[in-house]
PAVOLUM-688476 format. One record per residue (C-alpha): residue number from 1; x, y, z; residue in three letters. Coordinates in nm, 2 decimals. Last residue first. Layout:
REM residues N
NUM, X, Y, Z, ALA
...
REM end
This chain:
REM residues 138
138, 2.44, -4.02, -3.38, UNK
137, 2.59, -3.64, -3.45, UNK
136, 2.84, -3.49, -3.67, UNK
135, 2.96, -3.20, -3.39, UNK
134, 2.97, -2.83, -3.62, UNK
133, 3.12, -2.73, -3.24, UNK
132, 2.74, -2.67, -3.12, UNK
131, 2.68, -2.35, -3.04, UNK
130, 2.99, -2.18, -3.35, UNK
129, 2.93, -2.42, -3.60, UNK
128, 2.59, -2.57, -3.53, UNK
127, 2.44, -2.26, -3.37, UNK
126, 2.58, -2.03, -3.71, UNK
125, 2.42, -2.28, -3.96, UNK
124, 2.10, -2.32, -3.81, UNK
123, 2.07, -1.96, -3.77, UNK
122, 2.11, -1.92, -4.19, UNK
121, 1.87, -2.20, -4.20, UNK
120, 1.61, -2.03, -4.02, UNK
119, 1.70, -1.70, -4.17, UNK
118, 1.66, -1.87, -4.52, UNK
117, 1.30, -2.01, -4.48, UNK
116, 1.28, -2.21, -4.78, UNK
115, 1.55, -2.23, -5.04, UNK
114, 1.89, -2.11, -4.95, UNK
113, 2.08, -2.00, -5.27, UNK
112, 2.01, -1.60, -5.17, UNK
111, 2.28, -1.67, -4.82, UNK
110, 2.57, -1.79, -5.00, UNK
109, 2.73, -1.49, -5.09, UNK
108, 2.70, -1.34, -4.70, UNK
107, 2.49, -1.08, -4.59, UNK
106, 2.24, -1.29, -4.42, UNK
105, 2.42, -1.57, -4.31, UNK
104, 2.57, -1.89, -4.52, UNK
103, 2.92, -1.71, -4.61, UNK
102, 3.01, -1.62, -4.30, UNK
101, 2.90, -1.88, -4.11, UNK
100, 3.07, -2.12, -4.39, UNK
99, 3.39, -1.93, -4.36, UNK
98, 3.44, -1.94, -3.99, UNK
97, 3.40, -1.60, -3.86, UNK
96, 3.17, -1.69, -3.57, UNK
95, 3.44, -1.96, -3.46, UNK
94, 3.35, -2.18, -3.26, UNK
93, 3.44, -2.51, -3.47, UNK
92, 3.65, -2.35, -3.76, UNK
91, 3.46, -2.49, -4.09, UNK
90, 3.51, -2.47, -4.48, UNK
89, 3.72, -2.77, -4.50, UNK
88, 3.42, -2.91, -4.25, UNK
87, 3.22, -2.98, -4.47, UNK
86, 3.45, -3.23, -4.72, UNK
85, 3.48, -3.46, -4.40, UNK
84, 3.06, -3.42, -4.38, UNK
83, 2.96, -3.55, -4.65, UNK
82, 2.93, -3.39, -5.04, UNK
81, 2.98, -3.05, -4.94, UNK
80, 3.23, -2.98, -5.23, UNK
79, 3.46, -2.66, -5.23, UNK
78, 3.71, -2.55, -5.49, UNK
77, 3.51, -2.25, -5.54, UNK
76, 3.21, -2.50, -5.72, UNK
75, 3.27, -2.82, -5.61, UNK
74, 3.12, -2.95, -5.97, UNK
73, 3.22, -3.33, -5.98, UNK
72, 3.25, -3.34, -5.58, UNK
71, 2.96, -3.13, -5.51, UNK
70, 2.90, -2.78, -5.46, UNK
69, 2.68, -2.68, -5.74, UNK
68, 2.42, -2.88, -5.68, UNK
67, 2.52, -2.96, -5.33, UNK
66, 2.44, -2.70, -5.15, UNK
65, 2.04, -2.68, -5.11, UNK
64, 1.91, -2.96, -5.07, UNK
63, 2.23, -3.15, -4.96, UNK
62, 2.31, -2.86, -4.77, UNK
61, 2.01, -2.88, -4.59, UNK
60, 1.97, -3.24, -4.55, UNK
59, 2.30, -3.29, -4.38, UNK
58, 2.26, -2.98, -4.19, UNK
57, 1.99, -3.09, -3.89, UNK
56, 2.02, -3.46, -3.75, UNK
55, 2.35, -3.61, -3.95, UNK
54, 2.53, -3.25, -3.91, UNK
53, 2.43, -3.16, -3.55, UNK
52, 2.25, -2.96, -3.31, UNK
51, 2.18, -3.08, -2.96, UNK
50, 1.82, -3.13, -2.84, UNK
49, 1.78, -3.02, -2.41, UNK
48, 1.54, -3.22, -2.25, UNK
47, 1.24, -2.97, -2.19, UNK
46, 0.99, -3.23, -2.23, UNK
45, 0.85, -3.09, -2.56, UNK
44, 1.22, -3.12, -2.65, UNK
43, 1.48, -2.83, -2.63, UNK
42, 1.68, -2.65, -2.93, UNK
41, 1.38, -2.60, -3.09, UNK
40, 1.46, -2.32, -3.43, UNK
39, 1.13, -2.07, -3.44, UNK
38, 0.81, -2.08, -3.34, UNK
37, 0.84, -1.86, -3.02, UNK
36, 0.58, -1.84, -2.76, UNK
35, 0.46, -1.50, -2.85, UNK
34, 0.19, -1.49, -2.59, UNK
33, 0.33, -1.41, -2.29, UNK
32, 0.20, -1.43, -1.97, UNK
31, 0.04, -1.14, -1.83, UNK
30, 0.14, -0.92, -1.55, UNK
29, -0.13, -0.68, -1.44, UNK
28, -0.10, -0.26, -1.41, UNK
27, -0.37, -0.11, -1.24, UNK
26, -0.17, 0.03, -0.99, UNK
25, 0.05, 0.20, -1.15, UNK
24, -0.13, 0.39, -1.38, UNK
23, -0.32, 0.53, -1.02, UNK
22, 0.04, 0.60, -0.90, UNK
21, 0.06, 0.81, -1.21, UNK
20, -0.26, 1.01, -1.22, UNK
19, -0.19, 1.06, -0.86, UNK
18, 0.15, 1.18, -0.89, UNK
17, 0.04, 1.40, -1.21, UNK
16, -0.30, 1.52, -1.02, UNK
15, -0.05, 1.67, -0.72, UNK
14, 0.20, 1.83, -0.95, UNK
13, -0.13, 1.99, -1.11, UNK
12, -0.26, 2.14, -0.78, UNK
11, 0.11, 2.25, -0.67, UNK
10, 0.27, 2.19, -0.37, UNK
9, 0.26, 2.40, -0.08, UNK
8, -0.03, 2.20, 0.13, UNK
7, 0.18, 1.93, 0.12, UNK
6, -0.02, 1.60, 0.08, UNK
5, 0.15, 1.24, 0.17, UNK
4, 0.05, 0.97, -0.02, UNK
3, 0.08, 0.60, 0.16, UNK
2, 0.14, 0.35, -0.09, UNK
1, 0.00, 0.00, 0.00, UNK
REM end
């Protein structure tokens, strides 16, 4: 409870602004959230935390989205991304300024050939290399 106390020197519209204000104050209620998220799960329904990896999460997006032109007849820029040994050429584990994170994130060359949701990918990237240690997984 706020006790209020009332000089009889200050001002009539000091006054209404403190009790306009406390009055604000008090009809303010906390409310859960409702922007629960949506986007990458990094924790089961069960709260058991999921850990990123190359067999589990990037395999299939670089194969969908990589390998065309990255691939051991074509490796475009010298680079194929054919499994995971080849990969990792283009990989410093925790490293933000590894060459795939780079490359792979908004701003980077890489970024328009993602199909889909690109940021999503794009953060998938970044957590499994720099999060995660680009681990292969299994």
């Amino acid at each position: 409870m706020v006790h209020l106390r009332v000089d009889s020197k200050m001002p009539v519209a000091r006054l209404a602004i403190l009790v306009g204000a406390l009055a604000a104050v008090a009809c303010v209620q906390t409310t859960s959230p409702t922007d629960v998220g949506g986007g990458l799960l990094l924790s089961s329904s069960s709260g058991r935390p999921l850990r990123v990896t190359y067999l589990n999460d990037l395999q299939a997006v670089f194969a969908s989205d990589c390998v065309r032109c990255h691939n051991v007849s074509s490796a475009a820029g010298g680079y194929s991304m054919n499994d995971y040994p080849s990969v990792l050429k283009a990989v410093r584990s925790g490293d933000p300024s590894s060459p795939l994170v780079v490359a792979t994130q908004p701003t980077g060359r890489m970024f328009q050939y993602f199909s889909g949701d690109r940021l999503a990918k794009s953060s998938l990237v970044y957590i499994w290399i720099v999060e995660y240690d680009a681990g292969l997984g299994r």
